[in-house]
C-alpha positions, 0 to 999 in steps of 0.5 A, spaced: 529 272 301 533 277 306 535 284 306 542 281 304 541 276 299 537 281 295 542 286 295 548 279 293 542 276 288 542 285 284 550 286 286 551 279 282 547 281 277 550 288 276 557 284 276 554 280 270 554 286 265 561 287 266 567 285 262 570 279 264 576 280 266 573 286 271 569 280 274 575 277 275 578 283 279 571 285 283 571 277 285 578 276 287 577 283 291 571 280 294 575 274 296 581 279 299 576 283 303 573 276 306 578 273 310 582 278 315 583 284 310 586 287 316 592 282 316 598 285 311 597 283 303 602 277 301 603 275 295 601 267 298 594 270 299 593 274 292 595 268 288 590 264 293 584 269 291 587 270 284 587 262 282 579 261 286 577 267 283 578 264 277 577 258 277 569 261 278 570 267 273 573 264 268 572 256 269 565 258 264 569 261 258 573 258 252 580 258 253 582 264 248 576 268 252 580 266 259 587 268 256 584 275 254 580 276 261 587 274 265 592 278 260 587 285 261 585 284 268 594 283 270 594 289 265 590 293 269 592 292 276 596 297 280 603 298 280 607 295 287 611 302 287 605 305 287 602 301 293 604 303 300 608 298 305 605 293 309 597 295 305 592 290 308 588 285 303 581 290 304 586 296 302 588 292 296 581 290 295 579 297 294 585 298 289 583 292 285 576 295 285 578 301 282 582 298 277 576 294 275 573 299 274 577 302 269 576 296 264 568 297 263 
């Protein structure tokens, strides 16, 4: 096993004691700052990672779990007033990490 896939395999690990709608956050973080973070965020873009991320994170929970996860994970994330104009998805990304982080 290479150097980084033993640092993806203990980042997945960690991810999975976290709550889920954190994990949710974290994924569709990862997502953003994957493909081009340096092209402005757009809403086409953050509903694209945000339907694959679930599709990942929460296709494994019951309904009422899912529910629950995608309310706090909406609940948490960051005020558009509060993001500057034209905030590239790897800036996001790094906004969204925060805002999960506030869920632990």
């Amino acid at each position: 096993m290479s150097v980084q896939q033993q640092a993806e395999e203990a980042l997945r690990r960690a991810r999975q004691d976290l709550p889920v709608a954190a994990q949710l956050l974290h994924t569709v973080a990862d997502l953003l700052s994957d493909y081009q973070p340096e092209q402005p965020a757009n809403t086409t873009a953050i509903g694209m990672a945000f339907t694959a991320a679930g599709a990942d994170v929460l296709g494994q929970y019951p309904r009422a779990v899912r529910e629950h996860a995608l309310d706090r994970a909406l609940a948490a994330l960051p005020d558009e007033a509060n993001l500057p104009v034209g905030i590239t998805g790897g800036e996001l990304a790094l906004h969204l990490r925060k805002a999960a982080g506030s869920l632990t």
